[in-house]
VOMI-995548 format. One line per 10 residues: number of its first residue (from 1); their letters; for each residue z, x, y of C-alpha. Coordinates in steps of 0.5 Angstrom, whole numbers. Each point is the difference from the previous one (the first is absolute). Example, Ala and Ser with C-alpha at 12.3 -4.5 7.8 and 13.67 -1.06 7.14 Angstrom:
// residues 2
1 = AS = 16/25/-9 ~ -2/2/7
END
This chain:
// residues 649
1 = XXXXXXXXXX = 81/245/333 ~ 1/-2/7 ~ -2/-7/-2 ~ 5/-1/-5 ~ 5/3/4 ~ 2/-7/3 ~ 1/-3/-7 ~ 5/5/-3 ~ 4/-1/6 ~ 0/-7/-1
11 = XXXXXXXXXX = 1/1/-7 ~ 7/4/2 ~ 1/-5/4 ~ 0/-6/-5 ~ 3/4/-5 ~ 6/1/5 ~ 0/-7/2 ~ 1/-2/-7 ~ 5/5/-1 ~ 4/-3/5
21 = XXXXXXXXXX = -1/-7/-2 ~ 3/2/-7 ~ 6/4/3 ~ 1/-8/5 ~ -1/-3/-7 ~ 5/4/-5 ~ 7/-4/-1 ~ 2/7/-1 ~ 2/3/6 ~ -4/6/3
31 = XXXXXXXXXX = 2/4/5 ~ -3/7/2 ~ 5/5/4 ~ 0/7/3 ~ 4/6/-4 ~ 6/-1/5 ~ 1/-7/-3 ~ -4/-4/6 ~ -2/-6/-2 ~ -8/1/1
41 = XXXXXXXXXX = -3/-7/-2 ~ 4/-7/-3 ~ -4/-5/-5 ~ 1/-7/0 ~ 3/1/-7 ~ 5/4/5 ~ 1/-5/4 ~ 2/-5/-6 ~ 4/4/-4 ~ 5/3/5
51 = XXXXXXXXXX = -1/-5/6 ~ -2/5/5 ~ -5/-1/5 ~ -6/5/0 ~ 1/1/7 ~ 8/2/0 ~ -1/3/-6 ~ -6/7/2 ~ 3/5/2 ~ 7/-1/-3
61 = XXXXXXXXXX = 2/4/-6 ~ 0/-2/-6 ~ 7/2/-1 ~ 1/-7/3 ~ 0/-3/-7 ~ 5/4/-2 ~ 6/-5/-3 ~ 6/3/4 ~ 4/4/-5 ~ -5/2/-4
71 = XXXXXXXXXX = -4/7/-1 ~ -6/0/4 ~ -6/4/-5 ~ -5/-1/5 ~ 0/7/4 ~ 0/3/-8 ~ -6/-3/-1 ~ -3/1/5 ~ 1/8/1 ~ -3/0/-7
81 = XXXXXXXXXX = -6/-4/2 ~ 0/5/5 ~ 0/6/-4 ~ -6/-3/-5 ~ 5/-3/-5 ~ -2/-6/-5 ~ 6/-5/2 ~ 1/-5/-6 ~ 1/-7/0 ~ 8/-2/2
91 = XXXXXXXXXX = 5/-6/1 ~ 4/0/5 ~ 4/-6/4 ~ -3/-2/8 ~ 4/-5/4 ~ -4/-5/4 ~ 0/-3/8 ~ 5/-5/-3 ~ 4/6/-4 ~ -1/-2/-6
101 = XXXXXXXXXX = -1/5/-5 ~ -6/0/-5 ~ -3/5/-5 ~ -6/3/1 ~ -4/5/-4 ~ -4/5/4 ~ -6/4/0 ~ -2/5/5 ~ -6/3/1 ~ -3/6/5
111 = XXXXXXXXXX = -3/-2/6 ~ -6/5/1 ~ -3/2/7 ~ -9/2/-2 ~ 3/7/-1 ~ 3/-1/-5 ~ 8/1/3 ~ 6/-5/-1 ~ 0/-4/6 ~ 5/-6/-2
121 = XXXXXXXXXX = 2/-4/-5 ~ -2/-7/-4 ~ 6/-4/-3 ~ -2/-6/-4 ~ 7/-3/-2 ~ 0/-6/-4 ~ 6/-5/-1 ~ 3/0/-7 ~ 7/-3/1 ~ -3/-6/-3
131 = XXXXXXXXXX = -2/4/-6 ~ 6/5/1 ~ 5/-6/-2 ~ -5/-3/-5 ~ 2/8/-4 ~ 6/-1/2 ~ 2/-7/-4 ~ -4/4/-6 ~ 3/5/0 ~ 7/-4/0
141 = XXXXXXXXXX = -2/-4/-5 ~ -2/5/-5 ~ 6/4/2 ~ 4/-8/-1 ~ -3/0/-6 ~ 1/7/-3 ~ 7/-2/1 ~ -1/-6/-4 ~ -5/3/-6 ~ 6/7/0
151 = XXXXXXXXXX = 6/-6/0 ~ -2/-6/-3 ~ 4/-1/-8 ~ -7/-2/-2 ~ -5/5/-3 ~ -6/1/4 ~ -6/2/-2 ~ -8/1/2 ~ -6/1/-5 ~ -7/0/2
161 = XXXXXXXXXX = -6/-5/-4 ~ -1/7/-5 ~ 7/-1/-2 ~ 4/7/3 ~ 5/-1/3 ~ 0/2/8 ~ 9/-1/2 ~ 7/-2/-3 ~ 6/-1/3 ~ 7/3/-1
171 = XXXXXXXXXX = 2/-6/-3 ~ -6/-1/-5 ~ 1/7/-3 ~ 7/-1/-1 ~ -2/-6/-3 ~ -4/4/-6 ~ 4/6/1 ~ -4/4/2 ~ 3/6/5 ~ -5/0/5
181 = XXXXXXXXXX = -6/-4/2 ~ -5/5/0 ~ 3/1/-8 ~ -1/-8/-1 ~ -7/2/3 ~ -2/4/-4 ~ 2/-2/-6 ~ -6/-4/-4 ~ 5/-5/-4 ~ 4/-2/6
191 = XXXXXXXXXX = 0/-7/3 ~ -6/-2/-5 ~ 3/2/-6 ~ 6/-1/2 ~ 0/-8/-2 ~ -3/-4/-6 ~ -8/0/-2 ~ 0/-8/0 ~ 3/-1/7 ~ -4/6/4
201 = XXXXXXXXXX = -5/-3/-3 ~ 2/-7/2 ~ 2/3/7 ~ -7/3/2 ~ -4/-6/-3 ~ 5/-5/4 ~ -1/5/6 ~ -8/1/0 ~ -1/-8/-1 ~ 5/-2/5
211 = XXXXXXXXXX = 0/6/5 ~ 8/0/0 ~ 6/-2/-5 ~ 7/-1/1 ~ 7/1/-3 ~ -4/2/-7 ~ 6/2/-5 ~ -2/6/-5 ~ 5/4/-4 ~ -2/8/0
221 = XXXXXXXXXX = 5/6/-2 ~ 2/6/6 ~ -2/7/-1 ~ 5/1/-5 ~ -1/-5/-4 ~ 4/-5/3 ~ -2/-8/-1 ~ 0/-4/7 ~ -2/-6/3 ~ -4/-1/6
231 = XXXXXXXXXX = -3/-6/5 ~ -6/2/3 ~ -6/-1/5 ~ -6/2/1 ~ -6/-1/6 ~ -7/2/1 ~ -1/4/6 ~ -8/0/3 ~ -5/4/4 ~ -4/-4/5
241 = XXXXXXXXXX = -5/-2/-5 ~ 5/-4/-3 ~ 0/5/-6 ~ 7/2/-3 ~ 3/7/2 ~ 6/1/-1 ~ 6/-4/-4 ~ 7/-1/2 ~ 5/-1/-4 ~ 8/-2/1
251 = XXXXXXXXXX = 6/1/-7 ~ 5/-3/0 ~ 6/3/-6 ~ 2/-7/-3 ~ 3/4/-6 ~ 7/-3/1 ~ -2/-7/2 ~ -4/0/-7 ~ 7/3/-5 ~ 3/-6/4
261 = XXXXXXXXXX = -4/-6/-2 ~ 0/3/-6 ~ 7/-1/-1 ~ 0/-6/3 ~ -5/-1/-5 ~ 4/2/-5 ~ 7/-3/2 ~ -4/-7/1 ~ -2/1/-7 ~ 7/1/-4
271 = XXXXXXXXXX = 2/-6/5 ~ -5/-4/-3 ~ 1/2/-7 ~ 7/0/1 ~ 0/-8/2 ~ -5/-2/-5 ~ 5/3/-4 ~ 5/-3/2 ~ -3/-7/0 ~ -3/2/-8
281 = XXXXXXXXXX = 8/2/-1 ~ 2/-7/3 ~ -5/-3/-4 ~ 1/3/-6 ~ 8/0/1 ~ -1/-9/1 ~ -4/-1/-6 ~ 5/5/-5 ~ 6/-3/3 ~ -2/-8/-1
291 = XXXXXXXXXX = -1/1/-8 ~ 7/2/-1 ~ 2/-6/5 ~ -5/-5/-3 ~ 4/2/-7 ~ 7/0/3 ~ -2/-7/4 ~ -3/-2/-7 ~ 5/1/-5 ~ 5/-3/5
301 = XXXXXXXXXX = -4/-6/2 ~ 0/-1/-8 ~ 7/1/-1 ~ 2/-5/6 ~ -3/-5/-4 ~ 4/0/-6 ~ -4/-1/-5 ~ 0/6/-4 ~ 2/2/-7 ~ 7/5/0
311 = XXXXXXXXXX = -5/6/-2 ~ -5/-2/6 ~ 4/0/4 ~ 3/8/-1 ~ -7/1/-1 ~ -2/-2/8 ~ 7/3/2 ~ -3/7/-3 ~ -6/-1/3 ~ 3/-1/7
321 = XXXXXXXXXX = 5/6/-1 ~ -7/4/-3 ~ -4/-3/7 ~ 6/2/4 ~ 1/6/-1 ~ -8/2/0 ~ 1/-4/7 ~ 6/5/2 ~ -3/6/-3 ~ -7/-1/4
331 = XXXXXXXXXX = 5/-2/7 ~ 4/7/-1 ~ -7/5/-2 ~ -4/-4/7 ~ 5/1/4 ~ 2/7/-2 ~ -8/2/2 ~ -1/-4/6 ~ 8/5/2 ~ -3/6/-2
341 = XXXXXXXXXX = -6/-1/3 ~ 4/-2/7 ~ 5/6/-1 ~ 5/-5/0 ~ 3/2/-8 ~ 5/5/1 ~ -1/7/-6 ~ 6/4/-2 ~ -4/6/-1 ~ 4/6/-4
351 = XXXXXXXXXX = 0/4/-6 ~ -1/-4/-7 ~ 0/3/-6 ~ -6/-2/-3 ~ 2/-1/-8 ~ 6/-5/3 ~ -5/-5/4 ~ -5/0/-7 ~ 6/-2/-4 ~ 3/-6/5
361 = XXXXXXXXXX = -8/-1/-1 ~ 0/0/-7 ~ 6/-3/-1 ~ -3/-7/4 ~ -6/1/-4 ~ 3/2/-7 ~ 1/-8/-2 ~ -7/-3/1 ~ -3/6/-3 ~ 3/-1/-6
371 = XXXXXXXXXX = 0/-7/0 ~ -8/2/0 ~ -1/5/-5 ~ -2/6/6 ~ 3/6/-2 ~ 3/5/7 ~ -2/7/-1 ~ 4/6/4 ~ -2/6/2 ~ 4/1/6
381 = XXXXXXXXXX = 0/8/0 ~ 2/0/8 ~ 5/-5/0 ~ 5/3/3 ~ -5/2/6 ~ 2/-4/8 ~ -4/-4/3 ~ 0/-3/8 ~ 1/-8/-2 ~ 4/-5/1
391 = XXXXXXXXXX = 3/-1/-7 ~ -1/-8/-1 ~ -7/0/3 ~ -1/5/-4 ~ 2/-4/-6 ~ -3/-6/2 ~ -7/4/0 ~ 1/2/-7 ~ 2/-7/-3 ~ -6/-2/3
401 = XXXXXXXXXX = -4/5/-3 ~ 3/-1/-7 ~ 0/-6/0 ~ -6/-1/1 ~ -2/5/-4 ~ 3/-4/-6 ~ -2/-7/2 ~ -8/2/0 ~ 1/5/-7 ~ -3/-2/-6
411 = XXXXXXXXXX = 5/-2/-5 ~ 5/5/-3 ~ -3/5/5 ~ 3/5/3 ~ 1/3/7 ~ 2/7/1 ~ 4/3/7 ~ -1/6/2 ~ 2/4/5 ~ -3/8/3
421 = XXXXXXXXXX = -1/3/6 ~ -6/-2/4 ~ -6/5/3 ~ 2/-1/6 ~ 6/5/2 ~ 8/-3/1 ~ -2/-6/-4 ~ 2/-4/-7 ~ -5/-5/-3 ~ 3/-5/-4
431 = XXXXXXXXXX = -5/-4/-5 ~ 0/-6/-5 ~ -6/-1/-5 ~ -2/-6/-3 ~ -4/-1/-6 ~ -3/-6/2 ~ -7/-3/2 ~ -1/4/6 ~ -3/-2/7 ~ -8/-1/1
441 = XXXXXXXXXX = -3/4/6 ~ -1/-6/4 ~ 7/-3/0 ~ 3/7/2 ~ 0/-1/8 ~ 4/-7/-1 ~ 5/3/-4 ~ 6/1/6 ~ -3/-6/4 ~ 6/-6/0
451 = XXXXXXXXXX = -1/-4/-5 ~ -5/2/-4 ~ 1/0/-8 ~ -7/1/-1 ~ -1/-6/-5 ~ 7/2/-3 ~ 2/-8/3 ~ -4/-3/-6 ~ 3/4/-6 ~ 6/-4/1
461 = XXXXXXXXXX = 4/7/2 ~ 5/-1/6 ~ -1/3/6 ~ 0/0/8 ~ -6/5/1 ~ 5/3/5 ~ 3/6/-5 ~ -5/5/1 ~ -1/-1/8 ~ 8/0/2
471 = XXXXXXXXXX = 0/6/-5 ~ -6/4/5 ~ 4/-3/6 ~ 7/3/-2 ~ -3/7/-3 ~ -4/2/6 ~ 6/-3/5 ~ 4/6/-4 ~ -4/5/1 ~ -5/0/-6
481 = XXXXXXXXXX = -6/-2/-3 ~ -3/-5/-6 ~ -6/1/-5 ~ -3/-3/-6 ~ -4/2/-5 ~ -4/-5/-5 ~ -5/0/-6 ~ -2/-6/-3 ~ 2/-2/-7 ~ 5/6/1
491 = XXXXXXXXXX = 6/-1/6 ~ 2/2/6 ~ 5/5/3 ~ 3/-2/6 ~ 4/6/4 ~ 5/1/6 ~ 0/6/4 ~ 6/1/4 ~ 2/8/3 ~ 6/4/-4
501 = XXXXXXXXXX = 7/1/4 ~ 6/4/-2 ~ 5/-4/-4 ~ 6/-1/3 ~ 3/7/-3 ~ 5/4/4 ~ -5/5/3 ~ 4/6/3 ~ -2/6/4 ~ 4/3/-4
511 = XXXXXXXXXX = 1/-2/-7 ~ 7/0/-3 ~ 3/-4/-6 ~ 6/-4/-1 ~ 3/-7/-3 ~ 2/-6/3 ~ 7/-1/0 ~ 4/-4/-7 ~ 5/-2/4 ~ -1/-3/8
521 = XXXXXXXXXX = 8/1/0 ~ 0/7/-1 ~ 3/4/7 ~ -7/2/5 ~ 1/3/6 ~ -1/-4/6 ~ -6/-1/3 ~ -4/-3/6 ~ -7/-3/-2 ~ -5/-3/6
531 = XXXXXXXXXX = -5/-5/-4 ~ -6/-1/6 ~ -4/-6/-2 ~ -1/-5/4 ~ 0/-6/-6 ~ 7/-3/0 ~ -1/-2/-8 ~ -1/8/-2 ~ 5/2/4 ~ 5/-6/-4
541 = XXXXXXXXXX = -3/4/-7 ~ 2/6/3 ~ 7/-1/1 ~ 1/-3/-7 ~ -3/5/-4 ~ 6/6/5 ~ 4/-4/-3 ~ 0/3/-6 ~ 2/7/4 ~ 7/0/2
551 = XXXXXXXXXX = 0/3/7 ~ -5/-2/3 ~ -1/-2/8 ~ -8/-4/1 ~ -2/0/7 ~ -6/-4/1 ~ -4/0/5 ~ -8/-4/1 ~ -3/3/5 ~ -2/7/0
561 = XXXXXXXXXX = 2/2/6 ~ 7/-3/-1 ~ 1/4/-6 ~ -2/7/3 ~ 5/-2/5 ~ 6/-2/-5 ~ -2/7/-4 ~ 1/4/6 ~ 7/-4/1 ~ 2/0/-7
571 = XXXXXXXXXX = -3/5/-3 ~ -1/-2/-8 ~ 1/3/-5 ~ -7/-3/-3 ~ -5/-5/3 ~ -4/-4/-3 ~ -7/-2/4 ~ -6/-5/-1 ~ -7/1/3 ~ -2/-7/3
581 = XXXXXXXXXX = 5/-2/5 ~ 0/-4/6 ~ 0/5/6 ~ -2/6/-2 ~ -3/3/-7 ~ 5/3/-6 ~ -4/6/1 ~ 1/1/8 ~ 7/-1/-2 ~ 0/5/-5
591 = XXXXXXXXXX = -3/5/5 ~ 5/-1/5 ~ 6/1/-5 ~ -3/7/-2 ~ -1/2/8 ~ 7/-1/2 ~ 5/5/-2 ~ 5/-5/-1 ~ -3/-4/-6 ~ -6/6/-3
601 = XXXXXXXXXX = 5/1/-5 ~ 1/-8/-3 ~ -4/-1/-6 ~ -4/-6/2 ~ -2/-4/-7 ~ -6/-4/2 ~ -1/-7/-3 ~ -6/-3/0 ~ -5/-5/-3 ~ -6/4/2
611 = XXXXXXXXXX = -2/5/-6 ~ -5/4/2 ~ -1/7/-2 ~ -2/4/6 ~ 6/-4/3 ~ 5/2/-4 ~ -2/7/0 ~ 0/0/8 ~ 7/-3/0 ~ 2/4/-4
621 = XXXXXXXXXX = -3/6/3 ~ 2/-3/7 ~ 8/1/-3 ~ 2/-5/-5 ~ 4/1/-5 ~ -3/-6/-5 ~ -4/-5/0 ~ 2/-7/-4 ~ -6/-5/0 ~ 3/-7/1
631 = XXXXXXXXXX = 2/-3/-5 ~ 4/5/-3 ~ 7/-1/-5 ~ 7/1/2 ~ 1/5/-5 ~ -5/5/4 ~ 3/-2/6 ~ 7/3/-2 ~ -3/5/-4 ~ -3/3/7
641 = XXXXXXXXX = 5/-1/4 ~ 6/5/-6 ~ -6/5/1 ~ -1/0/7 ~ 8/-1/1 ~ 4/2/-5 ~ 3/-3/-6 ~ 7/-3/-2 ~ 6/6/2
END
């Protein structure tokens, strides 16, 4: 045994000679101290970590690492390595010869005497200030970030190379409608499923070929069904074998962007259409005026020469007076059109017995049609219905329609005028039937173009091509519609529909009969009238018809407030009221009357070319007396004016 003893011993001491050489060699620092904290032993990793010599470093305390200001943990550890406690692995901060502070993590471990007993300690501190800084810009740039993903307008999402979505942000669950983005997760049709099959399709094939794709535009629907646009990009994250982990993925809602393209689309459109209709009118328009012009210059030309018989030459001056009109008529109709289509053709929109308007129609008709043989039939059950128009448009649109009824029949046909009430509520249609040949199908939609005559022009019947386009015109700027029907070999029927409005009868709140005076000389009580109406010639026609009534003071007033001031000063026996002044309404006028004690108790007769319904019954329940519809006849002006002021003493 003796004999090896010397190599155990030898054996000992390399093993604690290479123990040393590792301690020397380590870049951590390694320092050995006693259970009071005395610095036992300072490696060369010590040295260059703190910058403290060996020598000036034994027997110090360890405290000395200990930035000023900051709690000292070593006495805790070292009492619970004393009392056999395992210590885990800490963080703290230490301070170098230089007073720079770095991070440290340290593992501390009991230092044993052969008996087993706690003799000192062995502290292996490592410097992680630069991995500590490292953790610190990570976590700052995912807190940055987080803030971005949270915030950012655009939806975000993540979805793993199996297809299962893994995140969303606020923005994209909103996007879609969702409340929540676990709800959004969980739902197994939330983003996929959102967007139409062929550009997902198109998306993931574009995005597994070329590992990302950009501002890729797909209409999808919301939650709730609602139809959206988005631009969005997509891109492969991979592993570090390369192979595809994860897919980002930003949204982007362009749903209002879309909606204006697609006006702008449109708006581009109905100009593009608008000027090419414009050019085809011109066009159009240039060719229809040079045929007249060229019989006019003709006939002219030929009369200029001289040499033409007395019959000839009444012939070509019937021929330039036929053109000239034909010229004149094509003038006036283009013109009509191009001022309704530019707002500038002022309507008197007001109520107009229907039947009244047939007959000025028929009665500018009635020659041609007998000079052709054409029958006019009646069934006008509703002729004494209003409607809202302007009465020479609206007998410009008839005369066109009967004329043109009678000019295309056959001969000794007939045309029928009738007139009901249409399906359409509050409205009157008026309809003219022919028996001519009809319309083919495919020439229906150019009927209302400008000068189209559909082949008319080669029968030798006169026409501009413009009647039925000014007739569309001038119904739908009052308010109405205009229809066709046709069967070949059987007719047409053209019809206008056009709202009903009260005739212009005395309606009052409370009914009272009566006659109009015989004699305007018969003693009347004197009375003080206030007419507010802002047209100088209805206030003219209004002084002329008081005349017929003895006795009567008119004052005038054409704005509104004016007139409420004058009938507080004079308090009139009766005012007379229109709805559309320059300042304030008729109805705001009426409204104030009512509220002030000094005038609630005159009657106000409202006046007024506006004839609808629902308005009459507001006025009237608003405190009129009556309601008269301009225009309306002198009799029932004095009519009203005896029942609501008295008549002849």
């Amino acid at each position: 045994m003796r004999s090896g003893s010397p190599d155990i011993t030898e054996q000992a001491s390399l093993a604690k000679s290479q123990l040393a050489a590792i301690v020397e060699a380590s870049d951590d620092a390694i320092i050995t101290h006693a259970l009071n904290g005395a610095i036992v032993s300072w490696n060369s990793g010590a040295e260059r970590m703190y910058g403290y010599p060996s020598g000036a470093m034994i027997g110090r305390p360890i405290s000395i690492l200990v930035p000023p200001g900051l709690p000292d943990v070593m006495p805790d550890v070292l009492q619970g390595i004393a009392n056999a406690q395992r210590v885990e692995r800490f963080d703290t901060v230490h301070t170098t010869s230089t007073g720079i502070e770095i991070d440290v993590s340290i593992t501390a471990s009991p230092l044993r005497a052969p008996s087993g007993k706690v003799i000192g300690v062995t502290t292996i501190a490592r410097d992680v200030t630069q991995r500590r800084a490292v953790e610190l810009a990570l976590h700052e740039t995912e807190r940055k970030y987080r803030t971005i993903f949270e915030n950012t307008r655009e939806g975000i999402f993540y979805v793993t190379a199996d297809g299962e979505t893994v995140a969303a942000n606020p923005a994209l669950v909103r996007l879609l409608g969702y409340d929540s983005a676990e709800e959004y997760i969980a739902d197994p049709d939330h983003l996929l499923g959102s967007w139409k099959t062929s550009e997902r399709q198109e998306l993931w094939s574009r995005l597994e070929g070329e590992g990302e794709v950009r501002d890729f535009e797909m209409e999808g629907r919301r939650r709730d069904g609602t139809k959206i646009w988005v631009s969005g990009t997509m891109v492969v994250l991979r592993d570090a074998n390369g192979r595809p982990s994860t897919y980002q993925g930003t949204v982007l809602d362009i749903t209002g962007q879309k909606r204006s393209e697609t006006l702008r689309r449109r708006e581009t459109d109905e100009a593009d259409r608008a000027n090419r209709a414009k050019t085809e009118f011109l066009s159009r328009m240039s060719h229809e005026l040079r045929t007249p012009l060229t019989a006019i210059l003709g006939f002219g030309q030929l009369l200029q020469m001289g040499r033409l018989t007395s019959v000839q030459q009444i012939e070509s001056v019937d021929n330039i007076l036929k053109a000239g009109r034909h010229l004149l008529q094509l003038i006036n109709e283009s013109v009509d059109i191009a001022g309704i289509e530019q707002g500038r053709m002022a309507f008197s929109l007001e109520p107009v017995r229907i039947g009244d308007v047939v007959k000025d129609a028929l009665d500018l008709i009635g020659p041609a049609a007998e000079q052709r043989g054409i029958e006019i039939r009646l069934s006008l059950d509703q002729a004494d219905r209003y409607v809202k128009a302007d009465r020479q448009r609206l007998v410009q649109v008839f005369l066109n329609l009967l004329s043109n009824a009678v000019k295309y029949n056959k001969e000794h046909g007939m045309v029928t005028l009738s007139c009901r009430e249409s399906k359409v509520k509050g409205t009157l249609t008026v309809l003219v039937t022919d028996t001519g040949p009809g319309i083919a199908p495919e020439l229906r939609d150019r009927m209302f173009k400008p000068f189209e005559r559909l082949g008319a022009e080669k029968s030798g019947v006169e026409g501009t091509g413009l009647g039925l386009a000014l007739s569309l015109q001038l119904v739908r700027a009052m308010g109405g519609t205009m229809a066709l029907e046709t069967e070949m070999g059987e007719g047409s029927t053209f019809s206008v529909t056009l709202p009903i409005v009260h005739g212009p009868a005395v309606q009052l709140a409370e009914t009272s009969t009566g006659t109009a005076p015989d004699d305007a000389r018969r003693a009347y009580p004197p009375c003080t009238v206030l007419y507010i109406e802002d047209n100088l010639a209805n206030l003219e026609v209004m002084e002329l018809v008081l005349a017929y009534r003895p006795g009567v003071k008119l004052i005038s007033a054409m704005q509104g407030r004016l007139g409420f001031a004058l009938a507080k000063e004079h308090h009139p026996e009766l005012v007379l009221l229109d709805m559309r002044l320059a300042d304030i309404s008729g109805r705001e006028v009426l409204k104030r009357l009512q509220g002030h004690p000094s005038t609630a108790d005159i009657p106000v007769v409202i006046l007024s070319a506006e004839a609808l319904p629902g308005d009459v019954d507001d006025l009237l329940q608003a405190g009129a007396r009556a309601y008269l519809t301009k225009p309306f006849h002198m009799e029932v002006i004095l009519q009203l004016m005896e029942e609501l002021l008295g008549g002849p003493s």
